[in-house]
N, CA, C and O atoms as a GROMACS GRO file, in nm:
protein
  352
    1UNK      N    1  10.633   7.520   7.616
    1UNK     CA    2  10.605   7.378   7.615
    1UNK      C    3  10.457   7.357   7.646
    1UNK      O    4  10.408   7.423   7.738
    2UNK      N    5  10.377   7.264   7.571
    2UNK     CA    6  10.280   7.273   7.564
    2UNK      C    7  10.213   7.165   7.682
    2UNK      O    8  10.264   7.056   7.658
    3UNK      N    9  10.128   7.153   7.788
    3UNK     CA   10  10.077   7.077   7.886
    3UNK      C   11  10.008   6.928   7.767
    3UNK      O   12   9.962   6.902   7.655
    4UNK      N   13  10.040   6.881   7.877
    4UNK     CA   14   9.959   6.706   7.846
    4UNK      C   15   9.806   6.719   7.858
    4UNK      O   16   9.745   6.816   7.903
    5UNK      N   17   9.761   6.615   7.814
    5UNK     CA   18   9.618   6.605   7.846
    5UNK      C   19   9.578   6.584   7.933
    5UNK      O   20   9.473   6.645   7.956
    6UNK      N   21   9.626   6.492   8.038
    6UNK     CA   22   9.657   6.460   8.209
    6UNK      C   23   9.630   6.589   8.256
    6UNK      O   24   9.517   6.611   8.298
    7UNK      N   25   9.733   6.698   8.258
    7UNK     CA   26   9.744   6.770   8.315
    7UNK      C   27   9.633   6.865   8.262
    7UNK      O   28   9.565   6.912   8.353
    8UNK      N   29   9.592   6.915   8.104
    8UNK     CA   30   9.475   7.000   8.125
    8UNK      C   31   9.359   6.990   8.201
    8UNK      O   32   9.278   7.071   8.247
    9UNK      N   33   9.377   6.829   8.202
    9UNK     CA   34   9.227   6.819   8.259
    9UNK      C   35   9.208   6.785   8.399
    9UNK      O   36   9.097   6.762   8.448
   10UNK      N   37   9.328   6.781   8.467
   10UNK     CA   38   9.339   6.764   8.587
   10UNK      C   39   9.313   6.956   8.646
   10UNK      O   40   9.237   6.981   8.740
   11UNK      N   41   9.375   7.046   8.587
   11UNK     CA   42   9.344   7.163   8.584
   11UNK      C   43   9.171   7.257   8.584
   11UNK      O   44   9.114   7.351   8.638
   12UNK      N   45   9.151   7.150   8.483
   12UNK     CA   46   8.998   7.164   8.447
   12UNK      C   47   8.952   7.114   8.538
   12UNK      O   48   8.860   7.186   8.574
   13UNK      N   49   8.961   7.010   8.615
   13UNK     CA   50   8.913   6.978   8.786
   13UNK      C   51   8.954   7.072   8.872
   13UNK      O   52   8.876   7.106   8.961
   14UNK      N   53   9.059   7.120   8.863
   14UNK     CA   54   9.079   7.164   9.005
   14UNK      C   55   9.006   7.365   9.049
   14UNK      O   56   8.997   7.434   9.151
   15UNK      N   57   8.966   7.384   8.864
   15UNK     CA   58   8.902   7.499   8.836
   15UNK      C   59   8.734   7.476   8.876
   15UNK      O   60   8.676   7.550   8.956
   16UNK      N   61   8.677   7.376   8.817
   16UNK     CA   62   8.570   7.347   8.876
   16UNK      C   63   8.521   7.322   8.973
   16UNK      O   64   8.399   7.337   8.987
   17UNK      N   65   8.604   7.273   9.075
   17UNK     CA   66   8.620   7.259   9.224
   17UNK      C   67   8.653   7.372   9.317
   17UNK      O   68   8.649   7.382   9.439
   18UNK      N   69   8.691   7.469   9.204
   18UNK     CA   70   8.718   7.626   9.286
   18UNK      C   71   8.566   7.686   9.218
   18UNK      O   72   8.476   7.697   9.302
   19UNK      N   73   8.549   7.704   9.150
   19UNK     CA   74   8.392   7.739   9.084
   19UNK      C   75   8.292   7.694   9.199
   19UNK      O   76   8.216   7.773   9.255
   20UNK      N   77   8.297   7.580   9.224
   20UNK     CA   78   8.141   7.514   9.280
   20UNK      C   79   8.198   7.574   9.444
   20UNK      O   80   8.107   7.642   9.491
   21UNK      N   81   8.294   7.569   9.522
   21UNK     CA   82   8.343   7.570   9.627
   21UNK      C   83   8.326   7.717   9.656
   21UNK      O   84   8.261   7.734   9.759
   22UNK      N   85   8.354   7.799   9.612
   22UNK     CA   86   8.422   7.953   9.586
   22UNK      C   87   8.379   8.054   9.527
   22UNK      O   88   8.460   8.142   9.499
   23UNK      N   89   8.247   8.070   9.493
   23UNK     CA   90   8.202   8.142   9.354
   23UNK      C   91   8.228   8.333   9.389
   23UNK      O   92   8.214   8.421   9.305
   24UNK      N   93   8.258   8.349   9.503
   24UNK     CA   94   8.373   8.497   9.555
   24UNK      C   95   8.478   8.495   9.501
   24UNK      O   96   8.503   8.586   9.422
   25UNK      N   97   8.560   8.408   9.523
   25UNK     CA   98   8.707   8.396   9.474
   25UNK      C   99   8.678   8.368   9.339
   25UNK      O  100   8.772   8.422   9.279
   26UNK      N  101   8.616   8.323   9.267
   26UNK     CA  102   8.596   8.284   9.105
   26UNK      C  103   8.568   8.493   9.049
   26UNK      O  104   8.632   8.562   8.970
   27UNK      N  105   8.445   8.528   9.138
   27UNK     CA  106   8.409   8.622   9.095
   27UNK      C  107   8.525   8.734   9.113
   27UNK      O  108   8.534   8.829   9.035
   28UNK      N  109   8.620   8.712   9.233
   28UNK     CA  110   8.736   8.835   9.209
   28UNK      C  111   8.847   8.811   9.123
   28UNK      O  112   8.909   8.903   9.071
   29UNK      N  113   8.880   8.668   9.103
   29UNK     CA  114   8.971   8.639   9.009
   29UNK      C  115   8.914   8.678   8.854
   29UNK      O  116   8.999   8.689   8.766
   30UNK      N  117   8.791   8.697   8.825
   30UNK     CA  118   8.747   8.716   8.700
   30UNK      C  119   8.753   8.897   8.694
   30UNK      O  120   8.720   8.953   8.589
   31UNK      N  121   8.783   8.953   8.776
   31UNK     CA  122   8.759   9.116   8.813
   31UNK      C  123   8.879   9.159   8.776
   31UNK      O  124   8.919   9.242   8.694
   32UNK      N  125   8.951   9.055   8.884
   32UNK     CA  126   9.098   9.125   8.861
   32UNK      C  127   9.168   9.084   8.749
   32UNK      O  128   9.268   9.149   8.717
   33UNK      N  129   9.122   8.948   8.657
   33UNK     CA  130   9.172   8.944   8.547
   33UNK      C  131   9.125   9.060   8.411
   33UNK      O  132   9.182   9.076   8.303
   34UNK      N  133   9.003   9.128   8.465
   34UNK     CA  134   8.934   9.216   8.323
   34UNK      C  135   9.006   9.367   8.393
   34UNK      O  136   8.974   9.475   8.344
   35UNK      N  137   9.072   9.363   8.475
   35UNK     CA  138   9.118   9.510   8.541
   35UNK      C  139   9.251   9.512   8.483
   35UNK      O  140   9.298   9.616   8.436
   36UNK      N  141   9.323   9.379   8.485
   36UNK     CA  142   9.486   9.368   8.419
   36UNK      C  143   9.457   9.344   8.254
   36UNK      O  144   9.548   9.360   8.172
   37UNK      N  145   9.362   9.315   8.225
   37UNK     CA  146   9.351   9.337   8.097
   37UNK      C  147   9.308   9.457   8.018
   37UNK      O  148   9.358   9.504   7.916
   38UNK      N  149   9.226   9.489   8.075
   38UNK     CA  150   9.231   9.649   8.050
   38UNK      C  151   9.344   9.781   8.072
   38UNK      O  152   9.351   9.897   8.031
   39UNK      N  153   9.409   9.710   8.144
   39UNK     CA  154   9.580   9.794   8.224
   39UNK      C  155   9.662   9.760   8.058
   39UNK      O  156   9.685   9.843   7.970
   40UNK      N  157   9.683   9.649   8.058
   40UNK     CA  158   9.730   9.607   7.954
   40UNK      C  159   9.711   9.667   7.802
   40UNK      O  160   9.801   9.682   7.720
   41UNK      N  161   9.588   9.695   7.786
   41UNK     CA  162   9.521   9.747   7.648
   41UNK      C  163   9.554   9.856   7.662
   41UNK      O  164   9.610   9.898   7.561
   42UNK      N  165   9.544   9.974   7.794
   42UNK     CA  166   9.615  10.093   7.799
   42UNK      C  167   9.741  10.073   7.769
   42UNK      O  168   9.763  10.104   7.652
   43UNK      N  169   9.826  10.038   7.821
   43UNK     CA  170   9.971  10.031   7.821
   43UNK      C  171   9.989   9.994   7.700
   43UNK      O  172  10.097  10.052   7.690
   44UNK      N  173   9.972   9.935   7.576
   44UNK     CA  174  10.010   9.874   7.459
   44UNK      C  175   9.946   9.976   7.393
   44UNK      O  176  10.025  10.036   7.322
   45UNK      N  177   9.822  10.023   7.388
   45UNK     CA  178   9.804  10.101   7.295
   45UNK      C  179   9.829  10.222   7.268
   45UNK      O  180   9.792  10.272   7.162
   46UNK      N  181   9.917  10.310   7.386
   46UNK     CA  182   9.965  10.384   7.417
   46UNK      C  183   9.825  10.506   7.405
   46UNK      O  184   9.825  10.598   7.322
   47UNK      N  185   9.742  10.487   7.481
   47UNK     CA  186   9.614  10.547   7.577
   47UNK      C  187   9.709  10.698   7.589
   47UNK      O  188   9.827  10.735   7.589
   48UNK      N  189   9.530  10.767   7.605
   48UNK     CA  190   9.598  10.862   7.631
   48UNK      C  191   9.566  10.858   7.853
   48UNK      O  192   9.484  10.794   7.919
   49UNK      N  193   9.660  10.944   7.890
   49UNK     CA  194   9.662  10.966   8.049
   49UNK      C  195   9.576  10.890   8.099
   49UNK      O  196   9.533  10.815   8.011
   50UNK      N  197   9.501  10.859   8.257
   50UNK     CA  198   9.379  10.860   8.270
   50UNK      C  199   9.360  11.045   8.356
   50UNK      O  200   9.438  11.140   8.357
   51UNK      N  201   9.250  11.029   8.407
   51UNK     CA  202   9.199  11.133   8.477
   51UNK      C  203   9.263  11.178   8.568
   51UNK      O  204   9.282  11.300   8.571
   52UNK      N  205   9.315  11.097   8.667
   52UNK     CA  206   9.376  11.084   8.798
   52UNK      C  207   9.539  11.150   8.736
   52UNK      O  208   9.592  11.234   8.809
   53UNK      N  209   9.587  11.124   8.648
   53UNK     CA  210   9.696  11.127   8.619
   53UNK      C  211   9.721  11.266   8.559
   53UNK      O  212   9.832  11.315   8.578
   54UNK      N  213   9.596  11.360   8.464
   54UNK     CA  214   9.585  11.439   8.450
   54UNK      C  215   9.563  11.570   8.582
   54UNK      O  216   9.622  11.678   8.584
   55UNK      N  217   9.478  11.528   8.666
   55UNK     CA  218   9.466  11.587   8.806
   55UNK      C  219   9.543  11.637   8.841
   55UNK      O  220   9.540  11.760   8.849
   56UNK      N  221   9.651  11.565   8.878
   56UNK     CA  222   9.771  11.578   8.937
   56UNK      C  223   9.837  11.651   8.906
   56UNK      O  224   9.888  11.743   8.971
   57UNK      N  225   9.849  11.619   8.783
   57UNK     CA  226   9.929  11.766   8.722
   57UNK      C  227   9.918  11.886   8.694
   57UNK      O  228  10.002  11.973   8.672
   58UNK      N  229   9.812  11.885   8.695
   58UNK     CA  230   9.758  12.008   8.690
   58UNK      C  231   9.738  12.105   8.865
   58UNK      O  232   9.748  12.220   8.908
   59UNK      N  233   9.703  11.959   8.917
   59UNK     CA  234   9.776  12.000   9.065
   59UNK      C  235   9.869  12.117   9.104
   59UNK      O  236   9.868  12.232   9.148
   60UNK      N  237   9.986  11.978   9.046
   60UNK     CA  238  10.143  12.005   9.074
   60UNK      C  239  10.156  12.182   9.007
   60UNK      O  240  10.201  12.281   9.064
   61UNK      N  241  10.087  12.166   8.845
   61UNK     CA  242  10.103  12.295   8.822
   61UNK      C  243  10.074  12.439   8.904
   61UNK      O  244  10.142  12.542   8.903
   62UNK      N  245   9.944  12.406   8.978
   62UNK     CA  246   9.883  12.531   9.030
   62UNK      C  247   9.942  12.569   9.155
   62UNK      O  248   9.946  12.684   9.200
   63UNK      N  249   9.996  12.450   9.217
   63UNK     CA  250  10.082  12.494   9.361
   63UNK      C  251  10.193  12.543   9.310
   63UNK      O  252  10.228  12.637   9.381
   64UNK      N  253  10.299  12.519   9.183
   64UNK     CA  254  10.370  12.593   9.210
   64UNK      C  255  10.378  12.730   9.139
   64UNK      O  256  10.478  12.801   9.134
   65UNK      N  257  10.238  12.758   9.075
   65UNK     CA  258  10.208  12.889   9.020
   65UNK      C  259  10.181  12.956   9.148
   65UNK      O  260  10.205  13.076   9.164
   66UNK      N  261  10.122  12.867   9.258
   66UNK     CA  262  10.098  12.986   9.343
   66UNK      C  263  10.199  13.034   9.429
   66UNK      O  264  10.208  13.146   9.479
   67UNK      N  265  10.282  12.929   9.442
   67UNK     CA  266  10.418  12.944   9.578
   67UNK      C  267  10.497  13.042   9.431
   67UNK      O  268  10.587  13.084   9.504
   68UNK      N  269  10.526  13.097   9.314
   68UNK     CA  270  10.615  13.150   9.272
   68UNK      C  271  10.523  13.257   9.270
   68UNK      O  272  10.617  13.332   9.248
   69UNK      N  273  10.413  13.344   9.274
   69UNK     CA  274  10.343  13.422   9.321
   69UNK      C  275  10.357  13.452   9.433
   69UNK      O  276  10.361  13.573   9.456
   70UNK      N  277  10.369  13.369   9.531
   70UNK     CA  278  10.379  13.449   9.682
   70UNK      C  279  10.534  13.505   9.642
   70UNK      O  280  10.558  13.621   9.610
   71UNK      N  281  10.619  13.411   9.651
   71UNK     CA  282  10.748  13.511   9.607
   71UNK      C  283  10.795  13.600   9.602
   71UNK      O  284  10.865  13.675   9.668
   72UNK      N  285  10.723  13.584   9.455
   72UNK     CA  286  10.701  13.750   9.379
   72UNK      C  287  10.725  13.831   9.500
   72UNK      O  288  10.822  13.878   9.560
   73UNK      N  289  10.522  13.828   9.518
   73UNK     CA  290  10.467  13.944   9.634
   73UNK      C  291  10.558  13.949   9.729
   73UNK      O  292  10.543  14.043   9.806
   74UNK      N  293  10.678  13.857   9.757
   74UNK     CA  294  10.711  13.915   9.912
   74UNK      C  295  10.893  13.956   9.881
   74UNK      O  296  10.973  13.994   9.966
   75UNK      N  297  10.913  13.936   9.764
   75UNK     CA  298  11.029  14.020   9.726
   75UNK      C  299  10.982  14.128   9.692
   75UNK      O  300  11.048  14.226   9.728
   76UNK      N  301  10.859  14.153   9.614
   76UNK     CA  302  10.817  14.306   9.584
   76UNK      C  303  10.808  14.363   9.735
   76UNK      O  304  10.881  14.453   9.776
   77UNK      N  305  10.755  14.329   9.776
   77UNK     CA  306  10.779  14.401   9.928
   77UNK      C  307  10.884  14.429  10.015
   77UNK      O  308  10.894  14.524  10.093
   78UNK      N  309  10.944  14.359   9.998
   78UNK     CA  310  11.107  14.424  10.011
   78UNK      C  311  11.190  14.498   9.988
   78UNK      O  312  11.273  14.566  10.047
   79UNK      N  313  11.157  14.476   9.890
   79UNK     CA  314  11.264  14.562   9.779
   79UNK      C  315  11.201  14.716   9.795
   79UNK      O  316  11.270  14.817   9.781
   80UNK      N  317  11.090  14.716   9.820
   80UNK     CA  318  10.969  14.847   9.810
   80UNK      C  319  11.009  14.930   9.964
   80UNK      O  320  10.998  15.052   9.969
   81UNK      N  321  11.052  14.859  10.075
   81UNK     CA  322  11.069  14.844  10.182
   81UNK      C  323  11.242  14.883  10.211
   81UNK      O  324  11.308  14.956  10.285
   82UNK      N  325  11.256  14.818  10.140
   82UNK     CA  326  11.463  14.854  10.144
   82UNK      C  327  11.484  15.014  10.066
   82UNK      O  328  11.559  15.107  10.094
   83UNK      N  329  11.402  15.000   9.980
   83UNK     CA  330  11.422  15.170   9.875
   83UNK      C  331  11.312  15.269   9.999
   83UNK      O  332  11.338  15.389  10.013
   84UNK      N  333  11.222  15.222  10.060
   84UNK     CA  334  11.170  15.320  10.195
   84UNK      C  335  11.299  15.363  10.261
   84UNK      O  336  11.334  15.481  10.263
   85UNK      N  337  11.378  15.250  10.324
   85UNK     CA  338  11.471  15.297  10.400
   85UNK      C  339  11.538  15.385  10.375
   85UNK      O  340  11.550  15.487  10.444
   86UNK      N  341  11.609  15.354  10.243
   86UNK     CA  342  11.692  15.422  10.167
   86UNK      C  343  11.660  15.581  10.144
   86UNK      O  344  11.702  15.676  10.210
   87UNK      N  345  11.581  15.581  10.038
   87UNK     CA  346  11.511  15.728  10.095
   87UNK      C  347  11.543  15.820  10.235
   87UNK      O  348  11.588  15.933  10.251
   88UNK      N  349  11.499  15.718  10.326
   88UNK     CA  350  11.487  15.802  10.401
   88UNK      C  351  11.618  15.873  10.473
   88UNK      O  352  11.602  15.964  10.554
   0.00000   0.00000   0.00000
């Protein structure tokens, strides 16, 4: 439904009255509107990752390359350790 003229321009006052009053709050509302619009253009255009998102994973990857490495090493040692006994 489309606003009255009353009301646009009563709007159009109450924006200009935040402008002249506020020019912080004008300047973060204009920030955070080009930050959700840019969120937006990612999300629709189906973007690739960002950076942060790539990080991570690559993160996630390397910890658990390394915890299945320790593993390894400490079942090989066991097992190396149980056939000592044995032997003996």
């Amino acid at each position: 439904m489309a606003w009255s003229q009353d009301e646009e321009r009563m709007l159009a006052q109450i924006e200009q009255h935040l402008v002249d009053d506020d020019p912080r709050l004008v300047a973060r509302l204009e920030s955070f509107n080009e930050r959700a619009r840019r969120s937006e253009e990612r999300s629709a255009g189906g973007h690739a990752p960002s950076r942060s998102t790539v990080i991570i994973v690559i993160s996630w990857f390397l910890i658990a390359t390394l915890v299945a490495t320790l593993l390894i090493l400490v079942l090989r040692e066991e097992a190396s350790a149980a056939l000592a006994l044995t032997a003996a």
